[in-house]
C-alpha positions as CSV (number, residue, x, y, z in Angstrom):
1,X,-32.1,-24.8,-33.8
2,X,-33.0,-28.2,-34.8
3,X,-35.1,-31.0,-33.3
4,X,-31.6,-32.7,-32.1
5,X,-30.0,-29.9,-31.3
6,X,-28.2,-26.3,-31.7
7,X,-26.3,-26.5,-35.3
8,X,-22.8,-26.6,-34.5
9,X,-21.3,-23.0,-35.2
10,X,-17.7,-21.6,-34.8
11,X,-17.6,-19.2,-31.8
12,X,-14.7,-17.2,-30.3
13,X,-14.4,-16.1,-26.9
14,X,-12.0,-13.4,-25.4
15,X,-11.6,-12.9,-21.6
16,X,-9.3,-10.8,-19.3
17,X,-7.9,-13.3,-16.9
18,X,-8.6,-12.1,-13.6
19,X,-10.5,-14.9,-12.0
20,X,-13.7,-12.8,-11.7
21,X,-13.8,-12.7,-15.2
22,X,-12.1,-16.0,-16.9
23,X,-14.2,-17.8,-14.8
24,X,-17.4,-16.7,-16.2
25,X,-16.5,-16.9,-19.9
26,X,-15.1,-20.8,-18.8
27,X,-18.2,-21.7,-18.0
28,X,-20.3,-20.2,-21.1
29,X,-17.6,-21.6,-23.2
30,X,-17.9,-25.1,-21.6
31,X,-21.7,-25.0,-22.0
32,X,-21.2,-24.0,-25.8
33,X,-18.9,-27.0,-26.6
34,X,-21.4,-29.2,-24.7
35,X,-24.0,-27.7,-27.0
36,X,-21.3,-29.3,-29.9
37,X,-19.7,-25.7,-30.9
38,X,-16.5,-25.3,-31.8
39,X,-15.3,-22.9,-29.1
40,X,-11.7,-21.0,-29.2
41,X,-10.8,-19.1,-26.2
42,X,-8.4,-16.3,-26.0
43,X,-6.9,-15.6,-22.4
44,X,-4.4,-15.5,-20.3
45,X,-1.6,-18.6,-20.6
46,X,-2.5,-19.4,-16.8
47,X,-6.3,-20.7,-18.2
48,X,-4.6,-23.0,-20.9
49,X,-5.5,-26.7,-18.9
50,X,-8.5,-25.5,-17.8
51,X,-9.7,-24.3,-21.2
52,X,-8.6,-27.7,-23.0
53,X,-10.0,-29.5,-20.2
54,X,-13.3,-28.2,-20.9
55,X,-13.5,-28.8,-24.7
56,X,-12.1,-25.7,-26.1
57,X,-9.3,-24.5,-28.3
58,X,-7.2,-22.3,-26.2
59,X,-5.2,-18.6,-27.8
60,X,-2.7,-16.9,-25.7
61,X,-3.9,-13.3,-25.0
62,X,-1.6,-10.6,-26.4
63,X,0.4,-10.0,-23.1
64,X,1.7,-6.9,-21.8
65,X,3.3,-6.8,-18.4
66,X,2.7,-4.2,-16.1
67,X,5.5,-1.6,-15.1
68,X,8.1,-1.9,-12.2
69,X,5.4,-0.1,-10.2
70,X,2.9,-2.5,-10.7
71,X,0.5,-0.1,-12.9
72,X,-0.4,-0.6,-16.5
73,X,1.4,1.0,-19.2
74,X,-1.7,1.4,-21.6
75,X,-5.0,2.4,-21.0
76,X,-7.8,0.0,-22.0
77,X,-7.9,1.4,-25.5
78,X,-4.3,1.6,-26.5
79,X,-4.1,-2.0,-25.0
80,X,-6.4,-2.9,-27.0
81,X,-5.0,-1.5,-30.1
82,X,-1.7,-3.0,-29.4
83,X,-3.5,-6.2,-29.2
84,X,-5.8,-5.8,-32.6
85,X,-3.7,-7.7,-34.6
86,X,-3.0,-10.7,-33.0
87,X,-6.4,-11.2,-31.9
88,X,-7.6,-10.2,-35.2
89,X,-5.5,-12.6,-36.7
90,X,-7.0,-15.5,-33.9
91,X,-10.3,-15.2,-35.2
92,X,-9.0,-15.8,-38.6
93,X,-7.6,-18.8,-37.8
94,X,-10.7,-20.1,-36.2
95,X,-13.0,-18.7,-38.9
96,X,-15.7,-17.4,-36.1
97,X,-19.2,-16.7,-37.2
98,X,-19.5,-14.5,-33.8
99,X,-17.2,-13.2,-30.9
100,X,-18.1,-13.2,-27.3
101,X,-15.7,-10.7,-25.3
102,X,-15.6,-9.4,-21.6
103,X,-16.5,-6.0,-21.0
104,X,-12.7,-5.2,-20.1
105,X,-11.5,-7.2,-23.3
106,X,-12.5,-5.0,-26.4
107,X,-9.7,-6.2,-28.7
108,X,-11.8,-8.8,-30.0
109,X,-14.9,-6.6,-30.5
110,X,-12.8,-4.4,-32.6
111,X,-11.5,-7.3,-34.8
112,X,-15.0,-8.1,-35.2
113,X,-16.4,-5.3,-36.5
114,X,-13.5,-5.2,-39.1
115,X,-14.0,-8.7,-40.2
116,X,-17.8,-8.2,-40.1
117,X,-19.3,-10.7,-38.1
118,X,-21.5,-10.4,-35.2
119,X,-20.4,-10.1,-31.5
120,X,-21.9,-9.8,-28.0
121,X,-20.4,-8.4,-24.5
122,X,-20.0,-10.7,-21.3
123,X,-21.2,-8.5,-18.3
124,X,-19.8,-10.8,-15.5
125,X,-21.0,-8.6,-12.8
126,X,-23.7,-6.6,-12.4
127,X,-25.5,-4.0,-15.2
128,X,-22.9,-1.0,-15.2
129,X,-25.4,1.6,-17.2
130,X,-26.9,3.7,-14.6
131,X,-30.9,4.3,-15.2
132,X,-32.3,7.5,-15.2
133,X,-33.2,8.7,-12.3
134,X,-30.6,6.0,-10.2
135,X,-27.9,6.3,-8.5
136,X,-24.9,5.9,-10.5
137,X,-23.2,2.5,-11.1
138,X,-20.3,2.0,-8.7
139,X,-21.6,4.8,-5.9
140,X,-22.6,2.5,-3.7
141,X,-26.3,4.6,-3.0
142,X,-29.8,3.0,-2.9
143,X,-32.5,3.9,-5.0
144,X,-34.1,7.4,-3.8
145,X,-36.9,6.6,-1.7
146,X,-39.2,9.7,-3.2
147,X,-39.7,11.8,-6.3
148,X,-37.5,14.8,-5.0
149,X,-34.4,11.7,-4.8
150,X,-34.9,11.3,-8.3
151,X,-34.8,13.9,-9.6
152,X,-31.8,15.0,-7.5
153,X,-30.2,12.0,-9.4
154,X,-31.4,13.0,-12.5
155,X,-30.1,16.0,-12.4
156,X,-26.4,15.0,-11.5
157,X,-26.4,12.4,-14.5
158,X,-24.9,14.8,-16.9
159,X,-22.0,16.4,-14.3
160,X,-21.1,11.9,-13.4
161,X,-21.1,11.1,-16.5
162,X,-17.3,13.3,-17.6
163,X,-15.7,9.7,-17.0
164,X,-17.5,8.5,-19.8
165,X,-17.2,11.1,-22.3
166,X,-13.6,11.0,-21.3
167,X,-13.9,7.5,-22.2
168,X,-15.9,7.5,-25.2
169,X,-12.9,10.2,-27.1
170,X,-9.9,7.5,-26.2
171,X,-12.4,4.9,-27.6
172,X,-12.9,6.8,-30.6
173,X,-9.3,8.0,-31.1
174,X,-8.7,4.6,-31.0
175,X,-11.7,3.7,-33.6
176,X,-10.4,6.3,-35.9
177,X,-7.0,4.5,-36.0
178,X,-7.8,1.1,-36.9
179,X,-10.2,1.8,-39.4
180,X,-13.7,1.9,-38.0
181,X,-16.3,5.3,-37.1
182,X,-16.6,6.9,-33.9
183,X,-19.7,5.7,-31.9
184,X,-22.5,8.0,-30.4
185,X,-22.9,5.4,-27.9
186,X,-21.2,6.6,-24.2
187,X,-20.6,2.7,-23.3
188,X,-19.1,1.9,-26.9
189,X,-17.1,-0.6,-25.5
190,X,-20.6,-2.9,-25.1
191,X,-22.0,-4.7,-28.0
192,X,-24.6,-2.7,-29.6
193,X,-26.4,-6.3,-30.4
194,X,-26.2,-8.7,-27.1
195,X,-24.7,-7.8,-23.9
196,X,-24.8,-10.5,-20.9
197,X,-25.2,-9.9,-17.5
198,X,-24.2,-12.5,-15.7
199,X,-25.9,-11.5,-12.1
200,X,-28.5,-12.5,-10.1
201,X,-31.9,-10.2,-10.8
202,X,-32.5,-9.9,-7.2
203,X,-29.5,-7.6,-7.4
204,X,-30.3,-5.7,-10.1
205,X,-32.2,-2.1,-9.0
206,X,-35.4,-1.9,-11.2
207,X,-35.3,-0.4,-14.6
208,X,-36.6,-0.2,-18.0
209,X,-33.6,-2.8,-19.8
210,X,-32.9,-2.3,-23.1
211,X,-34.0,-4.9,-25.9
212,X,-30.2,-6.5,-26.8
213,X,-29.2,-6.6,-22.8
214,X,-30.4,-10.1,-21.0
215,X,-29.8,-10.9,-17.3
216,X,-29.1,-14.3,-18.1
217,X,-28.0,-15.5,-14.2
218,X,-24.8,-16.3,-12.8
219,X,-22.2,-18.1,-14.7
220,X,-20.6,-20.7,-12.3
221,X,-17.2,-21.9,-12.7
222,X,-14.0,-23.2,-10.2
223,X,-11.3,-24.4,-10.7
224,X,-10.7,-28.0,-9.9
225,X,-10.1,-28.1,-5.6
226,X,-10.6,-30.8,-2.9
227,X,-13.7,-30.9,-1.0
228,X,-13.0,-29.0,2.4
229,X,-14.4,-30.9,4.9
230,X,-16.2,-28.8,8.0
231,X,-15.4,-28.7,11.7
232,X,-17.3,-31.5,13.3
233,X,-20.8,-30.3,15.3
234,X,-24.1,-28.7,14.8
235,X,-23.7,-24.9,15.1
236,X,-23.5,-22.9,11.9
237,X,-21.2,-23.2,9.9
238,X,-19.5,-19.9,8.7
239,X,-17.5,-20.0,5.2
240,X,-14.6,-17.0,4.9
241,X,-13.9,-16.5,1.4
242,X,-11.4,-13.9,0.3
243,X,-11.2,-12.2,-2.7
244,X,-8.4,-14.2,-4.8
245,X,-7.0,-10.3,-5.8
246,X,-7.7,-8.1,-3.0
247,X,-6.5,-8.3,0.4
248,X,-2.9,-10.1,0.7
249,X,-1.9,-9.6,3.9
250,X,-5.1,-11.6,5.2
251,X,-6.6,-8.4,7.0
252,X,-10.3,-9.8,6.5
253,X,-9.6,-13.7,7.3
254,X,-7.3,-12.6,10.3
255,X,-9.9,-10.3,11.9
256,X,-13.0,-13.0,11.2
257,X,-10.9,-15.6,13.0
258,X,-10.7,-13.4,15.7
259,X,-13.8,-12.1,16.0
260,X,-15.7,-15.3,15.5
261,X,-13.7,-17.3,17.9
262,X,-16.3,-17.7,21.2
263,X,-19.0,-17.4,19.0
264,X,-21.5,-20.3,18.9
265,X,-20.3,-21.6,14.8
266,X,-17.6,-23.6,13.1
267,X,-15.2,-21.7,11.0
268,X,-14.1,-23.2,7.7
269,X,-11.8,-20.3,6.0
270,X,-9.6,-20.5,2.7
271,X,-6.7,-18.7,2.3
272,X,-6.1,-18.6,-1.7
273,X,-2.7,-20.9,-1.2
274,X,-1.2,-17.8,0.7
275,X,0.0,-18.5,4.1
276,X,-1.5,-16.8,7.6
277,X,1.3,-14.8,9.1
278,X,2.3,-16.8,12.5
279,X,0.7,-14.3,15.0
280,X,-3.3,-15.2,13.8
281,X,-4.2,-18.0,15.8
282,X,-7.3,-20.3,14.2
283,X,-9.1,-21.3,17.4
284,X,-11.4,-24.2,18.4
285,X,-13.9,-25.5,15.9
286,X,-11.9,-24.0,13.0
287,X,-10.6,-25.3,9.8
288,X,-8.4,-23.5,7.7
289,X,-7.2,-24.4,4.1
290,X,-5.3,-23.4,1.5
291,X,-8.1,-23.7,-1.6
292,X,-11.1,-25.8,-1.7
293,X,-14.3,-26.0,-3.4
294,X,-16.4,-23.2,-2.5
295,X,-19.5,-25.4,-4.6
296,X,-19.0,-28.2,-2.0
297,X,-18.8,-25.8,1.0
298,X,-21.5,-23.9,1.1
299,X,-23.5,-27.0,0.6
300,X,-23.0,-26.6,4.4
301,X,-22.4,-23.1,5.3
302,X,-25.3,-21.0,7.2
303,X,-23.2,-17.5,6.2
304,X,-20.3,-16.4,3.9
305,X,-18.1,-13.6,5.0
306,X,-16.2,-12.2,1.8
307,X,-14.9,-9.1,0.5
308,X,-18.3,-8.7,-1.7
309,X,-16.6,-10.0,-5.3
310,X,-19.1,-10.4,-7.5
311,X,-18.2,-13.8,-8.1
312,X,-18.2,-15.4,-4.7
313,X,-21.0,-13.4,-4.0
314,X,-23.3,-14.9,-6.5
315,X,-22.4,-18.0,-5.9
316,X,-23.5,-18.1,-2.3
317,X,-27.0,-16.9,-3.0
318,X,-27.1,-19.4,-5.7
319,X,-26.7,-21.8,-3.1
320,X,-29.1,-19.9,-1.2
321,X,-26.5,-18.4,1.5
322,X,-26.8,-15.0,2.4
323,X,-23.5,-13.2,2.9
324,X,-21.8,-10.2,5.2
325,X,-19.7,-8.4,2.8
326,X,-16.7,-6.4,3.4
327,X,-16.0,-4.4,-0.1
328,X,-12.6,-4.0,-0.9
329,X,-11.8,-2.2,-4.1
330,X,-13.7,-2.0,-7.5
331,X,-17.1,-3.0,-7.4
332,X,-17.2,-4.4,-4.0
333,X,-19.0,-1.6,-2.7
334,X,-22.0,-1.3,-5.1
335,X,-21.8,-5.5,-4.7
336,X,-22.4,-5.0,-1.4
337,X,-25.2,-2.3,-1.0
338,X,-27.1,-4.4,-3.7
339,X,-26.7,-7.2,-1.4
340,X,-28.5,-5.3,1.8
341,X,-31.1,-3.7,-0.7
342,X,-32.2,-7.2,-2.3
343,X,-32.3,-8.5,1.8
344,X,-29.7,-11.2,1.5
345,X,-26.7,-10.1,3.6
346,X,-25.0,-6.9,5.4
347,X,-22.1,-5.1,5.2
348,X,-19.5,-3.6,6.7
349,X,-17.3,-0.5,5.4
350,X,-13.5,-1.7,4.9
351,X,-12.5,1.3,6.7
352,X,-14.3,-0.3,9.6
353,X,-12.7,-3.8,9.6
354,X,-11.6,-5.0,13.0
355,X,-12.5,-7.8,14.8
356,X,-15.1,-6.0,17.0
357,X,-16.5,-5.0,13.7
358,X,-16.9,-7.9,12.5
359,X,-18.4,-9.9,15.6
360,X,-20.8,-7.1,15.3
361,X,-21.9,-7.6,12.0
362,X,-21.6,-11.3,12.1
363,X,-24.2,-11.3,15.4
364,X,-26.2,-8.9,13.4
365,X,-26.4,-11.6,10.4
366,X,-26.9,-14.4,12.5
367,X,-29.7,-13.0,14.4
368,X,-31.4,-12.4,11.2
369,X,-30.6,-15.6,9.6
370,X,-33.8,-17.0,8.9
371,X,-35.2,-14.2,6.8
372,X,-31.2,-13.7,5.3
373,X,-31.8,-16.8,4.2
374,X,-35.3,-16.8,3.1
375,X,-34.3,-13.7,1.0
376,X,-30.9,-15.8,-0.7
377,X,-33.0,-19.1,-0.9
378,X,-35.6,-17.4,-3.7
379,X,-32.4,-16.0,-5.4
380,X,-31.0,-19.7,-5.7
381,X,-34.7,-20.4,-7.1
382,X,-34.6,-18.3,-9.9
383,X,-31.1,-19.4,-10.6
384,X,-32.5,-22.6,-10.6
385,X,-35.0,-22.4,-13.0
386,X,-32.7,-19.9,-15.0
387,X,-29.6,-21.7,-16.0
388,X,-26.6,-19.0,-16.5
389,X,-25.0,-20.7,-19.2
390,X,-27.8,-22.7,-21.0
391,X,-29.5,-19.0,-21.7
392,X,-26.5,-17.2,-22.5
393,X,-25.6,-20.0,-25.2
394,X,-28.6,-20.0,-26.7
395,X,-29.1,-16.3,-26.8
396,X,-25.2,-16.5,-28.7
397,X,-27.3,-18.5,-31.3
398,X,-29.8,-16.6,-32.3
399,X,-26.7,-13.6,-33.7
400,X,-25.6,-16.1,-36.1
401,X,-27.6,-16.4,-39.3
402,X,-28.7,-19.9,-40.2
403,X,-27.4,-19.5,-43.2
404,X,-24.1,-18.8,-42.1
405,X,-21.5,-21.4,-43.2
């Protein structure tokens, strides 16, 4: 890097296009062309304004519409393959010096390693490689409290890990075919050279971490939306955020309005642009909208209730908000233990939701607000001395030779 800057270097990204995982590479690809790179971004058509908007060049991701069931007709591999090509192709065109891909986008890594130049793996959630001795990534158990716990856990690594194996022969079927050798490696779909966790460390259990994975902080991106304004008054304000792919009948906004309403706060609640069926009634001191900036909202909010996405979640303790999480699918439940183990929120179990439930839990987190927030408020700290994309940009760097051309 020079005295005036990074030297301007050709650098593809590609991204699924869930939300919870366009929206992180968005914001390390805008970062990059603010750094003067030449960014290309391959996702999902949806992303297209958004990616031009923020200085890139945009690719439509190979598509491949789901079945009449709604399930995917390839696994990740065969998708991938399928998609080889055209990616392949992409980075061509752009003449990339490195690739950056999401950890559920591995066409890109693939083309890659065929053309030979460097790539790294966008973790935009948190570490998924279980430490000996841990609980296993998506179990949704704390760390053993003695030596017998550990080695209990120790001892059922081999039996959890069948997924993987499973997983590592379709990778390696899938190596075979395209030209490149099987991989040792039971996560070979993560970069070997640079993977990026984009989480908070406060949420990360402690471990020995490997020299090419970096916890680089959250990477922060929204969509353009207005800025909500709050019921009027002084009492906290509570922010309900729903996941923007979970959850489309409302069950979690529908019981928080209900439970919340007699409760000494101010309710501001989106509703992703999908309406409230007519029977949920809002209540006094309550605002409801159809999108807004969560960034601007929680400016004001005292607690978020959510479904525990990684996203939303990390952006309310990077405001220095804690949360009461009610996971929902995926990694919402290891989200959400991580958040009462690191002492920023609580939880609920899904299976629980009700209204009564949820007055519960919100009482509980409101009589423990100060050290809630305490505990979130040194999160948004380090995020604040850390910036997400600023690190993971220059870490991107530092895989391309300076003598590349």
């Amino acid at each position: 890097m020079s005295a005036a800057g990074p030297v301007p270097r050709r650098i593809f990204l590609g991204s699924f296009g869930q939300p919870g995982h366009a929206f992180p590479m968005l914001a390390l690809g805008q970062r990059l062309a603010q750094r003067g790179h030449h960014v290309t971004f391959e996702t999902w058509e949806r992303w297209r304004p958004d990616v031009l908007a923020a200085g890139m060049e945009f690719v439509a991701a190979p598509t491949m519409p789901a079945r009449a069931d709604g399930r995917w007709p390839h696994t990740p591999y065969a998708a991938a393959e399928r998609a080889l090509a055209q990616t392949r192709a992409a980075i061509r065109a752009a003449d990339a010096e490195v690739v950056v891909h999401d950890i559920l986008t591995l066409a890109p890594a693939l083309a890659a390693e065929l053309e030979g130049i460097p790539s790294a793996t966008l973790i935009p959630h948190l570490y998924p490689v279980a430490e000996t001795g841990m609980p296993a990534f998506s179990t949704g158990a704390r760390p053993p409290r003695s030596a017998a716990g550990a080695r209990l856990w120790s001892a059922l690594e081999h039996p959890m890990e069948t997924g993987l194996r499973i997983g590592r022969r379709q990778l390696n079927a899938t190596r075979r075919r395209v030209g490149l050798p099987e991989t040792r490696r039971l996560h070979g779909g993560l970069s070997a050279d640079l993977c990026l966790v984009a989480t908070l460390p406060a949420l990360e259990y402690p471990r020995r971490w490997p020299q090419h994975v970096r916890v680089v902080g959250p990477l922060l991106w929204e969509p353009p939306a207005p800025a909500s304004r709050a019921p009027a008054g002084a009492a906290p304000l509570v922010l309900v955020a729903p996941s923007t792919s979970k959850d489309p009948s409302h069950r979690l906004v529908r019981a928080s309005l209900a439970a919340l309403r007699g409760l000494d706060v101010r309710v501001l609640a989106s509703l992703d642009n999908r309406p409230l069926p007519a029977s949920a009634r809002a209540g006094h001191a309550v605002r409801l909208t159809g999108w807004m900036s969560y960034a601007h909202a929680l400016e004001e909010a005292a607690l978020v209730i959510c479904h525990g996405g990684h996203g939303t979640l990390v952006r309310a303790l990077a405001s220095g908000v804690p949360v009461l999480a009610v996971p929902h699918g995926g990694d919402m439940a290891e989200n959400a233990v991580r958040l009462v183990w690191s002492g920023t929120g609580v939880r609920l179990p899904w299976t629980a939701l009700c209204p009564a439930t949820v007055r519960a839990s919100a009482r509980r987190a409101l009589a423990r607000l100060p050290e809630l927030t305490a505990s979130a408020r040194a999160a948004a700290a380090w995020a604040a001395a850390h910036d997400g994309p600023t690190r993971a940009a220059e870490l991107i760097e530092t895989l391309i030779s300076p003598a590349a051309g």
